[in-house]
N, CA and C atoms as a LAMMPS dump frame, in Angstrom:
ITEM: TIMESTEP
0
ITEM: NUMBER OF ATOMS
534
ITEM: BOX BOUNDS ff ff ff
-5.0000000000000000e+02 5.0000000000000000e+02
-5.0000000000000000e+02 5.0000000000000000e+02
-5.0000000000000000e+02 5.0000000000000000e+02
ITEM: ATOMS id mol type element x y z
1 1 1 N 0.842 -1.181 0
2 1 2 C 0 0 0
3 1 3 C 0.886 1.243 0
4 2 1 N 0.619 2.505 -0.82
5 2 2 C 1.359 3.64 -1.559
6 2 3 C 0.632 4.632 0.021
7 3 1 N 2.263 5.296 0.732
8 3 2 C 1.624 5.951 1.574
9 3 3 C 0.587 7.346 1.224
10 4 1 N -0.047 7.846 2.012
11 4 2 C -1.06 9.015 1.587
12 4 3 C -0.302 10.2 1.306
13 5 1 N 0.138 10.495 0.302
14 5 2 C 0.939 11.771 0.254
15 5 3 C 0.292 13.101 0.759
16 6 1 N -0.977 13.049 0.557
17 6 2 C -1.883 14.106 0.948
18 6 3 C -1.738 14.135 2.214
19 7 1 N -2.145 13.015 3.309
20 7 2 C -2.875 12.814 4.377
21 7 3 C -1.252 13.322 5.137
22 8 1 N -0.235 12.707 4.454
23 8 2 C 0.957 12.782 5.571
24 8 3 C 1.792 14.103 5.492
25 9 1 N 1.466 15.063 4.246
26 9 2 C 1.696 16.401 4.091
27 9 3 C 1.063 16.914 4.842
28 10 1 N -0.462 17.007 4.976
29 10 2 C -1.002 17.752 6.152
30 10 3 C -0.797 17.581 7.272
31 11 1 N -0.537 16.491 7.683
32 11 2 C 0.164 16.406 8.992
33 11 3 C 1.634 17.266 9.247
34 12 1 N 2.309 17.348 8.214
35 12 2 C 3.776 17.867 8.707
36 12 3 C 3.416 19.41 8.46
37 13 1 N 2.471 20.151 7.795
38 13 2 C 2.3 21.234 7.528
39 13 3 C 1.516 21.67 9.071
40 14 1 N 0.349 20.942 9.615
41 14 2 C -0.26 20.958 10.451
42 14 3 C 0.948 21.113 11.949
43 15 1 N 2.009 20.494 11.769
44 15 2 C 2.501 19.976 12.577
45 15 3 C 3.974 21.14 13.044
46 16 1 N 4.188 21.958 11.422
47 16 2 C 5.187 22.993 11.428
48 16 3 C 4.096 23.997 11.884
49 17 1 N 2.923 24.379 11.859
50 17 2 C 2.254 25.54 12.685
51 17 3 C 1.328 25.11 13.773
52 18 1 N 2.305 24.336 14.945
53 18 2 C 2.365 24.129 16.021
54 18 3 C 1.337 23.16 16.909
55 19 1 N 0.966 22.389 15.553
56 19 2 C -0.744 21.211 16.501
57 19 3 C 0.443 19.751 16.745
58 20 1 N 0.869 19.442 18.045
59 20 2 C 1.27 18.711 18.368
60 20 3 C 0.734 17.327 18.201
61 21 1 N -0.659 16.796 18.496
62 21 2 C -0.693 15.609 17.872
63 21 3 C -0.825 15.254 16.945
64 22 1 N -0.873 16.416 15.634
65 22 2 C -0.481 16.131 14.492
66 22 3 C 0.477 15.68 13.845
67 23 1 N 2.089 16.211 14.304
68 23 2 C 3.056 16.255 14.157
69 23 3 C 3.557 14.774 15.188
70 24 1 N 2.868 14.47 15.83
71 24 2 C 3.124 12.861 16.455
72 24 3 C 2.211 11.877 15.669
73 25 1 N 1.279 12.206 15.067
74 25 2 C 0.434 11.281 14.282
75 25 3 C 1.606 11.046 13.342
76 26 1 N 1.975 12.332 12.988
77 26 2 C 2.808 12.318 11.408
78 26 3 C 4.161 11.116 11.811
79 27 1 N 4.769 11.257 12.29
80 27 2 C 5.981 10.365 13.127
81 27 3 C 5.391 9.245 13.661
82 28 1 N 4.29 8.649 14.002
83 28 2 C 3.824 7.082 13.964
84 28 3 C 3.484 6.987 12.278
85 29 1 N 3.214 7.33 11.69
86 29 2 C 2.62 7.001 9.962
87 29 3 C 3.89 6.829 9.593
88 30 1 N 4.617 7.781 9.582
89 30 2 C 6.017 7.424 8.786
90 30 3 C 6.645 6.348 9.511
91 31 1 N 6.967 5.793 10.574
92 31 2 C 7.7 4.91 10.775
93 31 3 C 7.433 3.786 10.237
94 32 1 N 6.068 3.352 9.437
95 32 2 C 5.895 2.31 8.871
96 32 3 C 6.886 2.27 7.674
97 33 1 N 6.727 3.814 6.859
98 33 2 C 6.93 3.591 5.218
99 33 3 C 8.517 3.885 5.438
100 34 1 N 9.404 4.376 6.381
101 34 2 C 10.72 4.038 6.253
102 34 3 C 10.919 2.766 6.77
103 35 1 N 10.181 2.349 7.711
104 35 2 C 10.642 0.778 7.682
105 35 3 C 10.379 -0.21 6.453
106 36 1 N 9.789 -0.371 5.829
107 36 2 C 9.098 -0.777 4.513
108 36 3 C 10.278 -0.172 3.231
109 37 1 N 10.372 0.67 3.446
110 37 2 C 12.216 1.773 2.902
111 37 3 C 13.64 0.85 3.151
112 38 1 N 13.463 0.71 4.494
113 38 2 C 15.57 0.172 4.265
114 38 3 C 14.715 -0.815 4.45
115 39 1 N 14.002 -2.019 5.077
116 39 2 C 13.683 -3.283 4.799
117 39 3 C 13.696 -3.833 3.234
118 40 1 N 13.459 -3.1 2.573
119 40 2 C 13.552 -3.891 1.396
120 40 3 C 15.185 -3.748 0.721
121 41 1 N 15.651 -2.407 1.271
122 41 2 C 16.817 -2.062 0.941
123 41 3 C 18.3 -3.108 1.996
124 42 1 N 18.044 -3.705 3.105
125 42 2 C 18.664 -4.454 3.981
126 42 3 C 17.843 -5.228 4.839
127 43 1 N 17.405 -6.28 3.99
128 43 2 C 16.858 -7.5 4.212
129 43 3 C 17.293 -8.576 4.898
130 44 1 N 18.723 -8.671 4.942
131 44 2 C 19.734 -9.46 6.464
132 44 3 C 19.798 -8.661 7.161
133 45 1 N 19.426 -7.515 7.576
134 45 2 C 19.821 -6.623 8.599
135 45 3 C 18.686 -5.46 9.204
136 46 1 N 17.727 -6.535 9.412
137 46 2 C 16.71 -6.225 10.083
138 46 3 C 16.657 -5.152 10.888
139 47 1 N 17.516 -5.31 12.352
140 47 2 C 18.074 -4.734 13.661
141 47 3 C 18.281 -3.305 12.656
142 48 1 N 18.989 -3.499 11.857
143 48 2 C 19.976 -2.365 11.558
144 48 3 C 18.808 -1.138 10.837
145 49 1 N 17.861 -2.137 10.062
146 49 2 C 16.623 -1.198 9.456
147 49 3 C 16.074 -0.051 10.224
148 50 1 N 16.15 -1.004 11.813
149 50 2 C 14.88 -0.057 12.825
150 50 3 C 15.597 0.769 13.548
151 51 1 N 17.5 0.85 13.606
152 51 2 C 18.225 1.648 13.87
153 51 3 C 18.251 3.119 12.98
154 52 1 N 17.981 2.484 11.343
155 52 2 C 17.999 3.755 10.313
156 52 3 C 16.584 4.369 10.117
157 53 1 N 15.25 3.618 10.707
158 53 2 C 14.016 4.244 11.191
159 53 3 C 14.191 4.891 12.112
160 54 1 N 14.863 4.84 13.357
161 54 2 C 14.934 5.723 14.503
162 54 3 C 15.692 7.335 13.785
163 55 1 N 17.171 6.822 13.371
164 55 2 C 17.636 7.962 12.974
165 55 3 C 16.804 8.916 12.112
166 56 1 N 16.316 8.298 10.891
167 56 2 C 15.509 9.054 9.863
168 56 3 C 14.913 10.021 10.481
169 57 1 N 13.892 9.734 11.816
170 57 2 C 12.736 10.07 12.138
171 57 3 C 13.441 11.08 12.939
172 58 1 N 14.469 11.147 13.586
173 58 2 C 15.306 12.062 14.551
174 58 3 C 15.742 13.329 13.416
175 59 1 N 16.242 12.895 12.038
176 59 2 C 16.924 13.49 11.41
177 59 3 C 15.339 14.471 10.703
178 60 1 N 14.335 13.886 10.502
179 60 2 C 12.988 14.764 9.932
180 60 3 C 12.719 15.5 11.05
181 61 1 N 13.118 15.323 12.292
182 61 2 C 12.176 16.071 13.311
183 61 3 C 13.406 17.506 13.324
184 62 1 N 14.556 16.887 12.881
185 62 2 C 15.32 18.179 13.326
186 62 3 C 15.888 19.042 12.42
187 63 1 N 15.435 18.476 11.039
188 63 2 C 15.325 19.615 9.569
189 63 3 C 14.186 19.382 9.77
190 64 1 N 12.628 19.409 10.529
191 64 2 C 11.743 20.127 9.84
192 64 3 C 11.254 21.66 9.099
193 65 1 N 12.531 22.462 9.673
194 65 2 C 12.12 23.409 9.129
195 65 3 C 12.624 23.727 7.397
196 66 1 N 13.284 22.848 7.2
197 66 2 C 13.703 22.968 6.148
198 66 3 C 12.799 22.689 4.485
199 67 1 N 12.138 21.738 5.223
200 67 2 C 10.286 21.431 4.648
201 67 3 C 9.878 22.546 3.651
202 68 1 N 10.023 22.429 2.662
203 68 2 C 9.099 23.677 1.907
204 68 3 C 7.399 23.45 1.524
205 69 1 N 6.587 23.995 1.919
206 69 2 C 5.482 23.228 2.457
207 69 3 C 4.445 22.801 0.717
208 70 1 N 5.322 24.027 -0.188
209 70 2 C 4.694 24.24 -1.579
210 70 3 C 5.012 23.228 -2.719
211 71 1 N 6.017 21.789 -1.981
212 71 2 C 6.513 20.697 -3.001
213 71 3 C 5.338 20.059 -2.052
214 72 1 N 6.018 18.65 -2.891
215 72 2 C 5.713 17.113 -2.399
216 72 3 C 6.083 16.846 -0.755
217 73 1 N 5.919 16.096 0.071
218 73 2 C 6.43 16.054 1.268
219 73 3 C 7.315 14.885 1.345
220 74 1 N 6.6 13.27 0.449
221 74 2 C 7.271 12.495 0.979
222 74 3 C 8.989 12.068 -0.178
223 75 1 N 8.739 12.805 -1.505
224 75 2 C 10.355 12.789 -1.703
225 75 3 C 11.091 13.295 -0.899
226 76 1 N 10.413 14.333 -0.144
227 76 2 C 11.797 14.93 0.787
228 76 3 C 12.344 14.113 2.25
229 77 1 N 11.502 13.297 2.417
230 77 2 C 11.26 11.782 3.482
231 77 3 C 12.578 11.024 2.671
232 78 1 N 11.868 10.663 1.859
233 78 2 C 12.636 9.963 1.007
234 78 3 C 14.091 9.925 1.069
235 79 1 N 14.599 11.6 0.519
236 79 2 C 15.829 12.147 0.27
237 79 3 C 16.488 11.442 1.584
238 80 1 N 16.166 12.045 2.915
239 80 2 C 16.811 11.883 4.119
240 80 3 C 16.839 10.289 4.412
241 81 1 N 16.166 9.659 4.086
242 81 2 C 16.462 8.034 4.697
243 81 3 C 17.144 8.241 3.843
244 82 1 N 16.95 8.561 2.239
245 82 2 C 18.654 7.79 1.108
246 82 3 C 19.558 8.453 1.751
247 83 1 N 19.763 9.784 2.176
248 83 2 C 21.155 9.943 3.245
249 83 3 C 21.58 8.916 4.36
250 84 1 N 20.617 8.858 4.988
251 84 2 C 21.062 8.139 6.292
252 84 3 C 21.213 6.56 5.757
253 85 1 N 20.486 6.054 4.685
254 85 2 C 21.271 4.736 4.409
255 85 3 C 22.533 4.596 3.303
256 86 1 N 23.03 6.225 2.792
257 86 2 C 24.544 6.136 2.482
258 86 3 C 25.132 6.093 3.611
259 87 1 N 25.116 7.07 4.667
260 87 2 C 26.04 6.832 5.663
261 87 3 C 25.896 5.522 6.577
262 88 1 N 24.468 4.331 6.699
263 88 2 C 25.214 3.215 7.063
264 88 3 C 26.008 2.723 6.098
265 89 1 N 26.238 2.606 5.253
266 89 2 C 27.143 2.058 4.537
267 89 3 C 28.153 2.731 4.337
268 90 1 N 28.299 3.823 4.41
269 90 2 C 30.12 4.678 5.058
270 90 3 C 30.572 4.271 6.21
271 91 1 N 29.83 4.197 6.895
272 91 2 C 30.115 3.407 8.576
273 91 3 C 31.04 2.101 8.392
274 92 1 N 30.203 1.618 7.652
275 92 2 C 31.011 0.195 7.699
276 92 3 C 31.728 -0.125 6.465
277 93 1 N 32.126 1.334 6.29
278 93 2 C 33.202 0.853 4.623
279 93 3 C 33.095 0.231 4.112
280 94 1 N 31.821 0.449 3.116
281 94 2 C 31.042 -0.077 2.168
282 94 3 C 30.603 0.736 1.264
283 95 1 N 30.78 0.695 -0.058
284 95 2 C 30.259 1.371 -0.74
285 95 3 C 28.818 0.919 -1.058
286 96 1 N 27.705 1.774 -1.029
287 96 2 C 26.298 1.393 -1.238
288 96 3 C 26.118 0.924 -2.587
289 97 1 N 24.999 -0.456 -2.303
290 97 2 C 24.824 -1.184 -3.8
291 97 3 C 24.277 -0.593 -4.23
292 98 1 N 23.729 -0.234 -5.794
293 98 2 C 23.204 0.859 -6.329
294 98 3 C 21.796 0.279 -6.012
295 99 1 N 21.514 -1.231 -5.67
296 99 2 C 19.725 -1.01 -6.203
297 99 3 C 19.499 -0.985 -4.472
298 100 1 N 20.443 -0.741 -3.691
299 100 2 C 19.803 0.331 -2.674
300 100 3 C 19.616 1.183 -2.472
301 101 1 N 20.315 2.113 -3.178
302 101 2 C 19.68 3.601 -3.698
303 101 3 C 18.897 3.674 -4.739
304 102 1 N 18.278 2.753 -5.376
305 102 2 C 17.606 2.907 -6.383
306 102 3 C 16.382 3.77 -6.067
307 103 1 N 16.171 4.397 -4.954
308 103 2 C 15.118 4.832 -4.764
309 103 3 C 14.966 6.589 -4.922
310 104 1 N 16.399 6.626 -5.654
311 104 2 C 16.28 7.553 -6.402
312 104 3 C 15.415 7.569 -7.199
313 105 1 N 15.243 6.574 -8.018
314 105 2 C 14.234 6.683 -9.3
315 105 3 C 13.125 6.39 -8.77
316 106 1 N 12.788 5.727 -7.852
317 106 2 C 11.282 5.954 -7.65
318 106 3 C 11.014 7.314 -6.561
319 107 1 N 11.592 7.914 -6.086
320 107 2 C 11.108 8.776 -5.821
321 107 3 C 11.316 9.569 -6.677
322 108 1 N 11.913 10.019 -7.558
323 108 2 C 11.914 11.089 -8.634
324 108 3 C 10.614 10.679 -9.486
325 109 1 N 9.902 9.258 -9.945
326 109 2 C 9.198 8.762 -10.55
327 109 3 C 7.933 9.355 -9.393
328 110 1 N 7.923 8.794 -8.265
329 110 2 C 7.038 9.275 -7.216
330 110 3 C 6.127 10.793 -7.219
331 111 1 N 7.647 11.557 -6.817
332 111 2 C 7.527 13.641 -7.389
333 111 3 C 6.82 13.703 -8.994
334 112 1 N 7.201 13.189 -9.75
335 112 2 C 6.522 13.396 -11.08
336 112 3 C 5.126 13.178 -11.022
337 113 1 N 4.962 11.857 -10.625
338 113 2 C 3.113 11.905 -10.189
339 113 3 C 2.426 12.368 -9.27
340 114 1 N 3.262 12.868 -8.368
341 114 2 C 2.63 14.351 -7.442
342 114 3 C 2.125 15.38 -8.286
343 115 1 N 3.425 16.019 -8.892
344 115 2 C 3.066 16.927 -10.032
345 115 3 C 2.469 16.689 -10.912
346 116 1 N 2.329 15.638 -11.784
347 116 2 C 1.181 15.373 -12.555
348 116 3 C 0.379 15.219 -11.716
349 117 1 N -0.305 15.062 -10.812
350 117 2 C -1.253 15.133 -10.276
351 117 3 C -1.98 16.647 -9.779
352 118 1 N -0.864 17.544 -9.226
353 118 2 C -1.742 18.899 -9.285
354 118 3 C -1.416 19.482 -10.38
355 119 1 N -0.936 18.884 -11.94
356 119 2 C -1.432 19.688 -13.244
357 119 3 C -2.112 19.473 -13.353
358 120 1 N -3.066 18.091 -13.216
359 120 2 C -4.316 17.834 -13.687
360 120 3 C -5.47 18.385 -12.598
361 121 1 N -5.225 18.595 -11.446
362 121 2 C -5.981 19.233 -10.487
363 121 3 C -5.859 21.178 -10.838
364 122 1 N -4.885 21.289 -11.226
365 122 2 C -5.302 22.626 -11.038
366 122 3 C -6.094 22.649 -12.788
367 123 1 N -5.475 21.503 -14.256
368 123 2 C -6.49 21.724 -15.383
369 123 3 C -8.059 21.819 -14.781
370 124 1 N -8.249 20.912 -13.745
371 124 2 C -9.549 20.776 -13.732
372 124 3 C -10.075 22.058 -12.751
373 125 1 N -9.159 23.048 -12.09
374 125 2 C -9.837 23.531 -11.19
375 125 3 C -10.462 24.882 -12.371
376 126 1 N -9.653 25.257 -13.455
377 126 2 C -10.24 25.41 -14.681
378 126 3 C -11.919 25.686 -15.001
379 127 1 N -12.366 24.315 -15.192
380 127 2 C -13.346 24.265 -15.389
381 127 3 C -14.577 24.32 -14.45
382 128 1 N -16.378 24.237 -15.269
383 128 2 C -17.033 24.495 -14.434
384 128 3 C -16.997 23.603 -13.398
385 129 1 N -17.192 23.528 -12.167
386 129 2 C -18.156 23.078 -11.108
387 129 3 C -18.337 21.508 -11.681
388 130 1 N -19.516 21.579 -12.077
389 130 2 C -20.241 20.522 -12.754
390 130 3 C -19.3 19.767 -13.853
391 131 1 N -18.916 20.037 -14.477
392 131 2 C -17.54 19.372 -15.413
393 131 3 C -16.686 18.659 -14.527
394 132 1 N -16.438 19.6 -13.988
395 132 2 C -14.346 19.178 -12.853
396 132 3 C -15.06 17.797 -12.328
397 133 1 N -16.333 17.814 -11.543
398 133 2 C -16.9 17.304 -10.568
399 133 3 C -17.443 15.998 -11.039
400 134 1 N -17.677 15.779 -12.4
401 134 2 C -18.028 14.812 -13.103
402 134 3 C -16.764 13.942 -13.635
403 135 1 N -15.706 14.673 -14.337
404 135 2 C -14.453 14.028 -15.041
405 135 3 C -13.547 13.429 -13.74
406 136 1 N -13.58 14.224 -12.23
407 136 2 C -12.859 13.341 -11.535
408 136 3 C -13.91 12.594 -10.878
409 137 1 N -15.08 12.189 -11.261
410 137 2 C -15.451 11.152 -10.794
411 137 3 C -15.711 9.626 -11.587
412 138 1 N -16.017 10.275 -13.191
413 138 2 C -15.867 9.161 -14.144
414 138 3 C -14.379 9.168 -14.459
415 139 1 N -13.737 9.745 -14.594
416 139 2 C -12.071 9.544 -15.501
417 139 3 C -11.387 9.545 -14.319
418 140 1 N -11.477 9.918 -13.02
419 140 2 C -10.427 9.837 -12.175
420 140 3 C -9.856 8.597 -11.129
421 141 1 N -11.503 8.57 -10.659
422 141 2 C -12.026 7.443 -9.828
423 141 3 C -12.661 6.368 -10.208
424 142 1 N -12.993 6.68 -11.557
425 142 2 C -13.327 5.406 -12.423
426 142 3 C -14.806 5.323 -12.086
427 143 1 N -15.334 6.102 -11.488
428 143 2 C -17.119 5.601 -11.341
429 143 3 C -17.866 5.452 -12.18
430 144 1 N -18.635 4.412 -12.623
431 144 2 C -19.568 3.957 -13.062
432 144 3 C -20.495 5.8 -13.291
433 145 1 N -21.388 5.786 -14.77
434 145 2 C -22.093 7.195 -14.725
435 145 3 C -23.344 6.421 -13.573
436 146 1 N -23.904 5.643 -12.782
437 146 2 C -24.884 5.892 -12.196
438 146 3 C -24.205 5.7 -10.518
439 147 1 N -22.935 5.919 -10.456
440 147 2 C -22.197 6.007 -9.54
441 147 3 C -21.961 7.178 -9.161
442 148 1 N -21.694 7.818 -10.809
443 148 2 C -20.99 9.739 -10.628
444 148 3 C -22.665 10.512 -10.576
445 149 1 N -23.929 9.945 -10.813
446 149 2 C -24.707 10.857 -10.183
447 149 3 C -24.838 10.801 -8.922
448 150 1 N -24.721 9.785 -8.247
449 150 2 C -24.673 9.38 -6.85
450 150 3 C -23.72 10.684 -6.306
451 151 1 N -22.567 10.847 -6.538
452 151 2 C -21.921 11.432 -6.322
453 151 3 C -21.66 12.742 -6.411
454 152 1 N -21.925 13.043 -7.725
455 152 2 C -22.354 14.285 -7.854
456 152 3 C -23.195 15.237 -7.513
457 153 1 N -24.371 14.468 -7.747
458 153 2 C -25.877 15.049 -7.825
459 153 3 C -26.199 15.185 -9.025
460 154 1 N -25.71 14.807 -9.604
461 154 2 C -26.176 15.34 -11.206
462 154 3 C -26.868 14.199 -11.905
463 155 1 N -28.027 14.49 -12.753
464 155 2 C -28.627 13.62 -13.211
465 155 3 C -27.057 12.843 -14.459
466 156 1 N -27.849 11.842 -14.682
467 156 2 C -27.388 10.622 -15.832
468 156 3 C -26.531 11.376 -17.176
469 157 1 N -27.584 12.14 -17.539
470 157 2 C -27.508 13.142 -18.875
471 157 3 C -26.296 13.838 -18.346
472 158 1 N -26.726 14.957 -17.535
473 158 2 C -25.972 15.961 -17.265
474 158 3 C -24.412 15.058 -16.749
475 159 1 N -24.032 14.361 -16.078
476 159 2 C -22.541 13.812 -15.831
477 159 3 C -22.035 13.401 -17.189
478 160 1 N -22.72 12.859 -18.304
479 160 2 C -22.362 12.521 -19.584
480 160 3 C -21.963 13.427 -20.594
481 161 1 N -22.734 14.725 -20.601
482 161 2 C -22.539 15.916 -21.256
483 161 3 C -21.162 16.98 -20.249
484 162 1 N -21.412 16.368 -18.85
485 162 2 C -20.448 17.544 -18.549
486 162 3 C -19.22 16.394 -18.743
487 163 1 N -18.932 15.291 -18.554
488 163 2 C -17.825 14.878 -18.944
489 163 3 C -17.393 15.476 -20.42
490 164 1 N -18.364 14.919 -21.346
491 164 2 C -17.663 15.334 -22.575
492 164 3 C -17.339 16.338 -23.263
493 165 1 N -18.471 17.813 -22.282
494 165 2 C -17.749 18.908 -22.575
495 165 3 C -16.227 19.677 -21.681
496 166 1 N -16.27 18.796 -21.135
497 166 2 C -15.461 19.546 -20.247
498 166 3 C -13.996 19.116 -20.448
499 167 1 N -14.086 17.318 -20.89
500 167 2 C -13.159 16.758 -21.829
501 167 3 C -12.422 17.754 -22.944
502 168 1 N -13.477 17.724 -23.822
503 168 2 C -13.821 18.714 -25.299
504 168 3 C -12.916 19.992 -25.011
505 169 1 N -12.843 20.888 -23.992
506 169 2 C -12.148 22.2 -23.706
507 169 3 C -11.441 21.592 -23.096
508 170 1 N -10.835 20.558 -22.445
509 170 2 C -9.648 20.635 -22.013
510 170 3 C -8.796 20.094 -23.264
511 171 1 N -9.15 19.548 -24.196
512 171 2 C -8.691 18.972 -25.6
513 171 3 C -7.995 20.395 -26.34
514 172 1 N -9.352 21.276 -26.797
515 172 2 C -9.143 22.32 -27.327
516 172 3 C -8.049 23.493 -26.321
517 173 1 N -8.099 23.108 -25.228
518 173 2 C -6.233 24.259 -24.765
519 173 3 C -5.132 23.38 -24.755
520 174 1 N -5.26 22.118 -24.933
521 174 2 C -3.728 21.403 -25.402
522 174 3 C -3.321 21.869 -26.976
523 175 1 N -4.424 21.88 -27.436
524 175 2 C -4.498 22.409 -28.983
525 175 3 C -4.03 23.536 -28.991
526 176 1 N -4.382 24.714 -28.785
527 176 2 C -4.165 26.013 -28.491
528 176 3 C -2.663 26.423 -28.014
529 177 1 N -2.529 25.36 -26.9
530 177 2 C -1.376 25.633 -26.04
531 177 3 C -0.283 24.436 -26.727
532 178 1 N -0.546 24.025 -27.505
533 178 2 C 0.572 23.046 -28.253
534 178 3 C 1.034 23.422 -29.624
């Protein structure tokens, strides 16, 4: 399971303007997904995983301010465990195997679908109401149209027409803008 990028940003944002059990919610959630992090990355060295979970979590609490609250939250999670699991492996004069840092590429892969994700949130914030509200419920979430009136409120017709117009103009400014 892909942690909540949303859910665990608001917590650290919540948590840099001063709501304390936010900022402790945020630090029990993450200790799963860095353990789940060097576990797959040091798989004989279990002990040693929940040593580089402790640090991580020491090392986020004490650059939090460094957090820019207007990116992604958890590449920057990310970044700091891939530090702290180069330096176990400087420790013990080792050069790190690369497909333990490979998580370079998925978190760079990760950040990209953040950002594709608020291009397509802010394309849709764009449009009407009734459009945005229909396309992320049939094209986003995949709902069934007698699902997206459920959801919407919108009759049968109307989720069908606002999908396809709202489709239709977002077509015509790739056009425009291409």
């Amino acid at each position: 399971m892909r942690p909540d990028e949303e859910l665990l940003r608001t917590l650290m944002i919540n948590g840099l303007e001063g709501d304390s059990p936010s900022y402790e919610a945020l630090l029990r959630a993450l200790a799963p997904v860095l353990r789940a992090y060097f576990g797959r990355r040091l798989a004989s060295a279990a002990q040693d995983a929940d040593d580089l979970v402790q640090e991580s979590l020491l090392a986020i609490h004490t650059r939090r301010s460094t957090y820019d609250r207007e990116r992604p939250f958890l590449p920057w999670v990310y970044a700091i465990a891939r530090y702290k699991l180069v330096d176990y492996f400087r420790r013990r004069g080792a050069a790190a195997p690369a497909e333990a840092l490979d998580e370079r590429h998925a978190a760079a892969g990760f950040e990209e679908a953040v950002a594709a994700r608020m291009d397509v949130a802010r394309l849709l914030d764009s449009l009407p109401a009734k459009q945005r509200a229909a396309i992320e419920a049939m094209k986003l979430r995949g709902e069934s149209v007698a699902d997206a009136t459920l959801s919407t409120g919108l009759s049968a017709a109307h989720v069908k027409v606002s999908v396809h117009r709202g489709l239709k103009s977002l077509a015509a400014r790739f056009r425009k803008d291409g």
